[in-house]
Steps between C-alpha positions, in 0.01 A plus 500: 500500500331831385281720696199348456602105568621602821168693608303219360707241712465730766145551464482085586749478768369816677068425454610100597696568814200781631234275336603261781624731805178637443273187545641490848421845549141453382481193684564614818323816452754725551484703154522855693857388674588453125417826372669639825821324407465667156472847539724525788800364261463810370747665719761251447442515137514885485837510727640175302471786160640756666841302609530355163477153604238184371101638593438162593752509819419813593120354541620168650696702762203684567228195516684332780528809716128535424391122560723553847283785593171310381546241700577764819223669479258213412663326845383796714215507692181614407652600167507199229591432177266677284612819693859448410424403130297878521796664655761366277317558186428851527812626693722285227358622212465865655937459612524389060295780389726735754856411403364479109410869573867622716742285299560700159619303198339178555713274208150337431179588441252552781206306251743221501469407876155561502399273261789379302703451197549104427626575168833644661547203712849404571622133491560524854132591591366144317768339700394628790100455377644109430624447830210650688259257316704199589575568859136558534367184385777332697400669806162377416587162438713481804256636736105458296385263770517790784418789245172299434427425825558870600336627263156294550488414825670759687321389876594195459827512359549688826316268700776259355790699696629669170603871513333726222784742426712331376302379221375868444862646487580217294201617239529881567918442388375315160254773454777793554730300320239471144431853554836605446544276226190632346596875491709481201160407313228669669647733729410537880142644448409237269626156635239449745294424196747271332483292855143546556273439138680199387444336860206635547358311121671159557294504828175556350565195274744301689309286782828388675819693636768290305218618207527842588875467507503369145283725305610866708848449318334439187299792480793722653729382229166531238451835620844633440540325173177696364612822681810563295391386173196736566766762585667450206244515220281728679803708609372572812685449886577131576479500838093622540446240176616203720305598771192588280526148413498317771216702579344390206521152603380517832154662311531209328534289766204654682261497194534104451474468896166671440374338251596159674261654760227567293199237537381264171285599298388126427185423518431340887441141471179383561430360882443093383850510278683651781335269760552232294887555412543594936315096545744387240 
């Protein structure tokens, strides 16, 4: 398989498998946690260069140390979790761009982690893309009944005698788990987007959560597909191509949700054919 097969089969794996991590993220509103979990990989992925050994460990290591300490701080009082998702973000990504800065020699680009390079993907990263993808929609077969309750009825699903957390670790470890799948592609600046957009489109035209499910894959997979075929003919970086266009169609997305919006410009019936047809 040459270069390009195996970024284009990446490309799918990769946009399907945060495609649908990311419709639980959008879902349950927590899009911020997300783009916590993805720039304080960066560390992991910066140390993981430095020791010579697979980027995507390194920033596994790293995301369960981080969800550990999200989960702390979001238990302690007054505090919360939007205050940890602030705190890890900005010290994570501040810890990357410090050892990037101390650690001469990096084997790897810098660019790379940032935003990434899918047309150097390894075998091993779409194997590890593949398995993240199934788990996840195992995990959400398995358990769907409690994410959906969760997720839309959070008083009551209390009220039921159900504990929260362990639904939201189980949904913060998917979404740390697709981020570090993701980073070969679009690097850790960039993969909030590739969780994010296609989510974010499927719900403006998806009515239903199994909907939403369906169609956030799609477009993921969609959006990679176009991103490194852009890349290549327009020789330009892969990584901000996917995520322009999965952009691209959540605009879409929005536009037709407008125009659905938009009243007819029929002309109104008159009062004794509408009275009539109400009789009838």
């Amino acid at each position: 398989m040459g270069y390009f097969e195996r970024a284009m089969l990446a490309a799918v794996v990769i946009g399907a498998g945060a495609g649908f991590v990311g419709a639980l993220v959008v879902l349950r509103r927590r899009t911020f946690f997300a783009q916590a979990l993805t720039h304080a990989t960066y560390p992991g992925a910066v140390l993981a260069a430095a020791l010579g050994v697979s980027v995507p460990l390194g920033a596994a290591v790293a995301s369960v140390a981080i969800v550990g300490v999200m989960t702390a701080i979001a238990r302690v009082r007054h505090q919360g979790a939007q205050v940890a998702a602030g705190i890890v973000l900005t010290g994570g990504f501040a810890l990357g761009a410090l050892l990037q800065s101390i650690i001469p020699g990096l084997p790897v680009q810098p660019e790379s982690l940032l935003v990434g390079s899918i047309l150097t993907v390894s075998d091993a990263d779409i194997v590890l893309a593949t398995v993240v993808l199934v788990a996840s929609v195992a995990i959400v077969a398995a358990f769907g009944t409690r994410i959906v309750f969760s997720t839309f009825d959070p008083a009551g699903y209390r009220a039921a005698g159900f504990r929260e957390w362990p639904v939201e670790l189980l949904v913060l470890g998917l979404t740390a788990a697709s981020v570090v799948s993701s980073l070969p592609a679009v690097g850790a600046i960039l993969a909030i987007a590739l969780l994010a957009a296609p989510a974010a489109a499927a719900r403006l035209v998806m009515p239903t959560f199994r909907g939403v499910l369906v169609v956030a894959p799609v477009i993921g997979a969609a959006s990679g597909v176009i991103g490194v075929l852009v890349s290549r003919y327009a020789a330009v970086a892969a990584g901000p191509s996917i995520v322009l266009a999965a952009t691209a169609f959540l605009l879409i997305a929005l536009g037709g949700s407008k125009l659905r919006r938009l009243p007819s410009r029929r002309a109104p019936i008159p009062v004794e054919t509408a009275e009539d047809a109400r009789i009838a």
